[in-house]
ChimeraX commands (.cxc) that place a marker at each C-alpha (Angstrom):
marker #1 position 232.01,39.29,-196.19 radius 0.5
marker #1 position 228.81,37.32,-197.13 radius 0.5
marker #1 position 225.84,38.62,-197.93 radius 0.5
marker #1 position 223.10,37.75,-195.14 radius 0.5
marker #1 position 219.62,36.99,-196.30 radius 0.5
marker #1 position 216.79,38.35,-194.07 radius 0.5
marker #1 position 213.14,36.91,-194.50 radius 0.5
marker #1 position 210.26,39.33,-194.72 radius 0.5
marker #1 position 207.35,38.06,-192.86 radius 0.5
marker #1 position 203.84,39.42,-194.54 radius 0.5
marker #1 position 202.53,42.33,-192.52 radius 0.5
marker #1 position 199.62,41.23,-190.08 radius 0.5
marker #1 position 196.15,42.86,-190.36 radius 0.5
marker #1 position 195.32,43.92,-187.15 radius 0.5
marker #1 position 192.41,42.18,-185.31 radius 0.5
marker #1 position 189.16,44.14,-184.81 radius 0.5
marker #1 position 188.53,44.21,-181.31 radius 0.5
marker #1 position 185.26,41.95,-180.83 radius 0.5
marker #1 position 183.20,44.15,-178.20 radius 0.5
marker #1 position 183.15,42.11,-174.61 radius 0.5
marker #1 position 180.56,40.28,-173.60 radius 0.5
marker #1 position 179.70,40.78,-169.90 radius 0.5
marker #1 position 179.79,37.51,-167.97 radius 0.5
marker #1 position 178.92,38.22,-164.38 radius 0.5
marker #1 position 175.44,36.54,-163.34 radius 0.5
marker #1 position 175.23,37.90,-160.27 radius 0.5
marker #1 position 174.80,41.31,-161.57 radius 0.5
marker #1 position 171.79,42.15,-163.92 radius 0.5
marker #1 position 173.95,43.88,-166.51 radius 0.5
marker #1 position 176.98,45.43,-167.15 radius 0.5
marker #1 position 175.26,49.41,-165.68 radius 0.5
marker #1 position 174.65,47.40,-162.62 radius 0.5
marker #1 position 177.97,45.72,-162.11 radius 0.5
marker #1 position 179.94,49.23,-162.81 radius 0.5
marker #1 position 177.55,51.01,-160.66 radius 0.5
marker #1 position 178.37,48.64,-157.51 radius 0.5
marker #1 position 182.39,49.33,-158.45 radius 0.5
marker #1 position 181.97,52.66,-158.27 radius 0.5
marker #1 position 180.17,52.88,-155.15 radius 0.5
marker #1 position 182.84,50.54,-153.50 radius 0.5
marker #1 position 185.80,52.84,-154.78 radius 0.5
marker #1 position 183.51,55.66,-153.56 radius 0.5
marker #1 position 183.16,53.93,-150.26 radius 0.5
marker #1 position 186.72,52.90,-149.87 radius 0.5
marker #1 position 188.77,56.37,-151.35 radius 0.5
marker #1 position 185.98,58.66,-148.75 radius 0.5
marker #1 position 186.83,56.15,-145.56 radius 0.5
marker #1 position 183.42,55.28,-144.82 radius 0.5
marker #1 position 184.37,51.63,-145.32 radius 0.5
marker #1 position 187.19,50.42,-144.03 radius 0.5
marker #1 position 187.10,47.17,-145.50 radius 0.5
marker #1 position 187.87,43.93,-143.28 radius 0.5
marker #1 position 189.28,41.09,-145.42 radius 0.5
marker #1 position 186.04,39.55,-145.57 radius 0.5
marker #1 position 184.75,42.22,-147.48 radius 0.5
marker #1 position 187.86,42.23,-149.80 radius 0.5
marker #1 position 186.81,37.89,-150.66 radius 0.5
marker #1 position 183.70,39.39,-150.80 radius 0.5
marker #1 position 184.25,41.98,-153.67 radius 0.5
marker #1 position 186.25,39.63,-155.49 radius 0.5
marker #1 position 183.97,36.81,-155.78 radius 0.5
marker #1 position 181.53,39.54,-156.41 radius 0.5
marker #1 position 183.98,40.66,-159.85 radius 0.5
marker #1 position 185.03,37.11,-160.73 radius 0.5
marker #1 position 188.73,37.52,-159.71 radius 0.5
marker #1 position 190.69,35.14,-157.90 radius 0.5
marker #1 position 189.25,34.70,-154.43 radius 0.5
marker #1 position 192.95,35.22,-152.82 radius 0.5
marker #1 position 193.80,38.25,-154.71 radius 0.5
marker #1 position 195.32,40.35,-151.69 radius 0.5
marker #1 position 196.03,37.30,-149.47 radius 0.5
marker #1 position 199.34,36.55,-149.25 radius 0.5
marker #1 position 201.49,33.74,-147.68 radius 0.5
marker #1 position 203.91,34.88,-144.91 radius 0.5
marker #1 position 207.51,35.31,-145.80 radius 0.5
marker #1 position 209.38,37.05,-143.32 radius 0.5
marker #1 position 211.94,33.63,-142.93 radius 0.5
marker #1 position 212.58,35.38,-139.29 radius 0.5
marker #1 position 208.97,34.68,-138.30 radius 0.5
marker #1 position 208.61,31.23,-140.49 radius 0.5
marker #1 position 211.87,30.29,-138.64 radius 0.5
marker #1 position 210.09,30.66,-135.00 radius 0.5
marker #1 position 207.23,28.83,-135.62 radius 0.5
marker #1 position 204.96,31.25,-137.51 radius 0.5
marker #1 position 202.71,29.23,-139.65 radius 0.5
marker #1 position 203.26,29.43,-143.14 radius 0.5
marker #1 position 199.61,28.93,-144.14 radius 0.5
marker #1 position 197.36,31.95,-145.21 radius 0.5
marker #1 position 195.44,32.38,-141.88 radius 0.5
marker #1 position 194.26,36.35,-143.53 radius 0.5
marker #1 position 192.47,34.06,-146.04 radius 0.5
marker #1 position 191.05,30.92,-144.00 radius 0.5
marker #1 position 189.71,33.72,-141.70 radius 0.5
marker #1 position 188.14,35.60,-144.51 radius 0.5
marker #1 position 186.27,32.36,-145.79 radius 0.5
marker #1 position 184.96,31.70,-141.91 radius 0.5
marker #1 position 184.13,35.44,-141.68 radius 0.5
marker #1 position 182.05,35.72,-144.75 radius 0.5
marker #1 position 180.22,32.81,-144.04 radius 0.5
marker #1 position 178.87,34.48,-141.07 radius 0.5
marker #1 position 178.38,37.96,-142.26 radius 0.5
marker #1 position 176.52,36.82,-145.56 radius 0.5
marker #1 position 173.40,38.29,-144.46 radius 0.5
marker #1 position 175.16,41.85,-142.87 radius 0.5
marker #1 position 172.54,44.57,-143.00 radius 0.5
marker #1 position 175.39,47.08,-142.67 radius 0.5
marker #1 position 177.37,45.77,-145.34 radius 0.5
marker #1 position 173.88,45.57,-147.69 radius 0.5
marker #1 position 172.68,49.47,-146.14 radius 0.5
marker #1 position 176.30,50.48,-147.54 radius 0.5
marker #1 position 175.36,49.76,-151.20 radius 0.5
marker #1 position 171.55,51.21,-151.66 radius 0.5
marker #1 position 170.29,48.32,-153.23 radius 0.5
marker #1 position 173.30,47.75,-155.73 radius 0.5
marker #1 position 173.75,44.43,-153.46 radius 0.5
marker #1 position 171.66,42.16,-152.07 radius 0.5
marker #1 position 171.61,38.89,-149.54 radius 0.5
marker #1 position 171.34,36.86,-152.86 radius 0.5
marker #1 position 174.22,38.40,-154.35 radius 0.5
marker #1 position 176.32,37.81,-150.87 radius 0.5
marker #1 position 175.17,33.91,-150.92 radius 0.5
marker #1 position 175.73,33.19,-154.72 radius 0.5
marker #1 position 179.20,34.77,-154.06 radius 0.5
marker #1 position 179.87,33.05,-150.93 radius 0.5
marker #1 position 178.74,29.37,-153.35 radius 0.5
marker #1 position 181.44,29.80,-155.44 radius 0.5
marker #1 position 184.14,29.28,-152.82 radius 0.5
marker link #1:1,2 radius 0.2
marker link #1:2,3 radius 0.2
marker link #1:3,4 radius 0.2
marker link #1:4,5 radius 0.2
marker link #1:5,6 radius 0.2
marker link #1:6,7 radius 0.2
marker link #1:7,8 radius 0.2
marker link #1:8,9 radius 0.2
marker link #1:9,10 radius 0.2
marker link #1:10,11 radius 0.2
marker link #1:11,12 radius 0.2
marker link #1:12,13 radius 0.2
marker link #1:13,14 radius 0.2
marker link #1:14,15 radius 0.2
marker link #1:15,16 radius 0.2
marker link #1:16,17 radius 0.2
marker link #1:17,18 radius 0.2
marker link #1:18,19 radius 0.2
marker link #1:19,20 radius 0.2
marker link #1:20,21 radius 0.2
marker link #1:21,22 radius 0.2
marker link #1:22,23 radius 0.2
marker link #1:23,24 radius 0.2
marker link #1:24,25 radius 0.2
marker link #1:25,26 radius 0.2
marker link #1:26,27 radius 0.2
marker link #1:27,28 radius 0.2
marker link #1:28,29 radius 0.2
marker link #1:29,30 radius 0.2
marker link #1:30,31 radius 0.2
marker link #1:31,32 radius 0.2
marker link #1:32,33 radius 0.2
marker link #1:33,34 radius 0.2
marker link #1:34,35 radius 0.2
marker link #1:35,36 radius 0.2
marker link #1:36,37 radius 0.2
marker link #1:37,38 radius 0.2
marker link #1:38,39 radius 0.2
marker link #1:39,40 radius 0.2
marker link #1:40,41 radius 0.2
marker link #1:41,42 radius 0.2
marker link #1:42,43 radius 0.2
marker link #1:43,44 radius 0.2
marker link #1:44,45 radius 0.2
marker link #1:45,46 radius 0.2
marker link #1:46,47 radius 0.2
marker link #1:47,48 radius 0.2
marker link #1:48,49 radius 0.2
marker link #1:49,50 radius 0.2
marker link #1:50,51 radius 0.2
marker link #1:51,52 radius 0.2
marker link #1:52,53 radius 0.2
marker link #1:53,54 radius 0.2
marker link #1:54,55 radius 0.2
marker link #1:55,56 radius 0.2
marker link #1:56,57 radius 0.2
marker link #1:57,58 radius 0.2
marker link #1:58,59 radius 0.2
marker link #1:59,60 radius 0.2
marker link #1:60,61 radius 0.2
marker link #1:61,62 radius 0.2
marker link #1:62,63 radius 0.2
marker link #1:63,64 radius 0.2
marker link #1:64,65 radius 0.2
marker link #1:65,66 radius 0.2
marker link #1:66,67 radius 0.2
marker link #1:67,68 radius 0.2
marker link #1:68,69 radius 0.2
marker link #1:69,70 radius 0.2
marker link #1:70,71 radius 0.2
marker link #1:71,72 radius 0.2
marker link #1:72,73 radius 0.2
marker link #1:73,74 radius 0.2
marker link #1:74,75 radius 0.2
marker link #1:75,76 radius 0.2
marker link #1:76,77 radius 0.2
marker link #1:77,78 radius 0.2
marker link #1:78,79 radius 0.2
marker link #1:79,80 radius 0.2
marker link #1:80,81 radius 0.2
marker link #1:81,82 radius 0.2
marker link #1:82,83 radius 0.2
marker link #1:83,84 radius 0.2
marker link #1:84,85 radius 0.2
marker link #1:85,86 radius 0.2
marker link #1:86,87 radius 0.2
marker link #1:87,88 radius 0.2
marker link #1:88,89 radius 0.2
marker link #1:89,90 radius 0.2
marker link #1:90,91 radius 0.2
marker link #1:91,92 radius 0.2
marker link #1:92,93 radius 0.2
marker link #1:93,94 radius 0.2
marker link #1:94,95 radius 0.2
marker link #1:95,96 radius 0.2
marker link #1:96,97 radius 0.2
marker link #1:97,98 radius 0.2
marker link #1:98,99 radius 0.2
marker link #1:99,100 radius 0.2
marker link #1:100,101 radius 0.2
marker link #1:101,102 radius 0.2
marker link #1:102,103 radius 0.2
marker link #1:103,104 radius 0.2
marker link #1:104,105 radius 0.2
marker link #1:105,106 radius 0.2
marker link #1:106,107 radius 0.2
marker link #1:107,108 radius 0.2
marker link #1:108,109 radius 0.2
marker link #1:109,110 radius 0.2
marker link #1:110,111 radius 0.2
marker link #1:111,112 radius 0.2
marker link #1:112,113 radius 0.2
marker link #1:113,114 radius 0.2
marker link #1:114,115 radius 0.2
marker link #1:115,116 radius 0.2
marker link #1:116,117 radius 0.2
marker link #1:117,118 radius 0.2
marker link #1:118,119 radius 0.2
marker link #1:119,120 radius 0.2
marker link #1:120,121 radius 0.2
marker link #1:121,122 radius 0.2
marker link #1:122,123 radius 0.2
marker link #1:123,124 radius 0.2
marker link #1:124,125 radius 0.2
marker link #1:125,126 radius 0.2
marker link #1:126,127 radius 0.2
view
């Protein structure tokens, strides 16, 4: 049997995490933008908003995520085969929805000042 010969690689030095740097401009600051997460988990978890999927493009234009995050495409190839659309109508909607709702006094009353029409329109811009 012949003797294999295994390399060594030098051991890494681990990288110092660099602290983040917050990158949301339609928040004021960071406090601001946790703030308005935690009153939408407080919202959602206690059922006093039952979010429509406008609100859902909403919040995550409002966190910089990918607008169809939650949207899928239909699947079921039972439904696809009999002439169900395979576009994502839950989306389109959304986009026509929010449009219209930009300006929602219930939706701004919901979040004591932690959002504003501004916010709702910048948000809505970036579709």
């Amino acid at each position: 049997m012949g003797m294999s010969t295994y390399t060594v690689n030098p051991v890494e030095k681990p990288v110092e995490p660099q602290p983040s740097k917050f990158e949301n401009d339609l928040f004021n600051n960071k406090a601001h933008y946790l703030a308005f997460k935690a009153r939408w988990k407080q919202l959602v978890t206690s059922g006093e908003l039952k979010p429509s999927r406008w609100q859902f493009l909403l919040y995550n234009l409002l966190r910089n995520t990918d607008p169809k995050k939650g949207f899928t495409e239909p699947t079921n190839q039972k439904k696809l085969d009999n002439g169900y659309m395979p576009y994502n109508w839950g989306y389109t909607h959304a986009k026509v929805e929010l449009h219209w709702k930009t300006n929602s006094p219930v939706m701004l009353a919901y979040f004591n000042g932690l959002l504003t029409e501004e916010m709702m329109v910048a948000a809505e811009a970036r579709l």
